[in-house]
N, C-alpha and C positions, 0 to 999 in steps of 0.2 A: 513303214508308212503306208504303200499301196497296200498291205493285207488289208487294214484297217479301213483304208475306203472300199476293199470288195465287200468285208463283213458288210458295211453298211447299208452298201446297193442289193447286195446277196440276199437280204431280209425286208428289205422295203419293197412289198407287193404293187404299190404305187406306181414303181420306178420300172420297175418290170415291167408292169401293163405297158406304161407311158413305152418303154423301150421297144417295146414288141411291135406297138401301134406303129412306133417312129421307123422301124426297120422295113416292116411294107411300104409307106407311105411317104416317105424321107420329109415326115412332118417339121421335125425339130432340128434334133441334133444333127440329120446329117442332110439338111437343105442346105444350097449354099448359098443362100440368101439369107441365114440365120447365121449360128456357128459351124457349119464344118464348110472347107473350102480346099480345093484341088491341090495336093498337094504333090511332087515327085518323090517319092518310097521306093529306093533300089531301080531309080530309071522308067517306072508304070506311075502313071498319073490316078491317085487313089483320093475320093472323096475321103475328107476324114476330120479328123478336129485336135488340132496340134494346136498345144497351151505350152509355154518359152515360161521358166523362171528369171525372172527380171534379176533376182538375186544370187549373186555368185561366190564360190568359197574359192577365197584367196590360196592360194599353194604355191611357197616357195622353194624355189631349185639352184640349187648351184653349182654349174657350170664349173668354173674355176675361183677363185678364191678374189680375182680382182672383178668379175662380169658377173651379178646376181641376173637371174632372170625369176619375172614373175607371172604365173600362169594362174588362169581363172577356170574351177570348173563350172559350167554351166549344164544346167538342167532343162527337162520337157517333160511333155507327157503328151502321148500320142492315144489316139481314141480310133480307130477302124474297124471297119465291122470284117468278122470272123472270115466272109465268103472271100473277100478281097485281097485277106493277105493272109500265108499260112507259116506253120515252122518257126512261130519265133520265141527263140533264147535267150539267157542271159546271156551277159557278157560277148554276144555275135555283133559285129558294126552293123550298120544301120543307115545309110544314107537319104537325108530328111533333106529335100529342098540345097541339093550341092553340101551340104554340111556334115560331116561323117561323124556321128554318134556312135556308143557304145549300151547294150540295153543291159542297164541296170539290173530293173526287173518286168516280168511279163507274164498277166494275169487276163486269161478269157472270162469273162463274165458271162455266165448264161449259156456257153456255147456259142455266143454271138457274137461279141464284143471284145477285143484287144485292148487292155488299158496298158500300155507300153511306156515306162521311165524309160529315158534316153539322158544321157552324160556326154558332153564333150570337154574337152579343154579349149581355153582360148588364150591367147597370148595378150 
């Protein structure tokens, strides 16, 4: 899935410009009177633009045979620019706003830009 959206940013010269423009000037995406807004990343407070999957994959476990328990994973996608945070892995945690994620996958665009899937489970 995130290949699919680098392909498409990776080839839109548009988007580039606009990114370029927006990384001096914190015009757009990471004003935070727009979409991006201060988020705590591993304990450092990092401008950035963290988007929450409202939609969750159901996952059942069983415990013991009389006590079912049901766990929801939930999803994100974190956007920070390259300067701000460095080193990041799949499958390494992640701690977004108290919330301890797992990173799926993680794609720099550009050299600039972090587009970071994050996973959790919720109960």
């Amino acid at each position: 899935m995130i290949q699919s959206i680098h392909d498409i940013y990776a080839r839109d010269t548009k988007f580039l410009d606009d990114l370029a423009s927006d990384l001096e000037d914190n015009a757009v995406w990471f004003n935070n009177s727009e979409f991006a807004r201060y988020h705590n990343i591993n304990g450092v407070k990092i401008l950035s633009v963290f988007t929450g999957d409202s939609r969750t994959q159901k996952i059942n476990i069983r415990i013991d045979s009389e006590n079912p328990e049901g766990v929801s994973k939930s999803r994100g996608i974190l956007f920070c620019r390259a300067q701000e945070i460095s080193g990041v892995n799949a499958e390494q945690p992640l701690r977004v706003d108290g919330k301890l994620y797992t990173v799926s996958e993680a794609i720099l665009i550009q050299d600039q830009i972090w587009c970071i899937v994050l996973e959790a489970n919720s109960v």
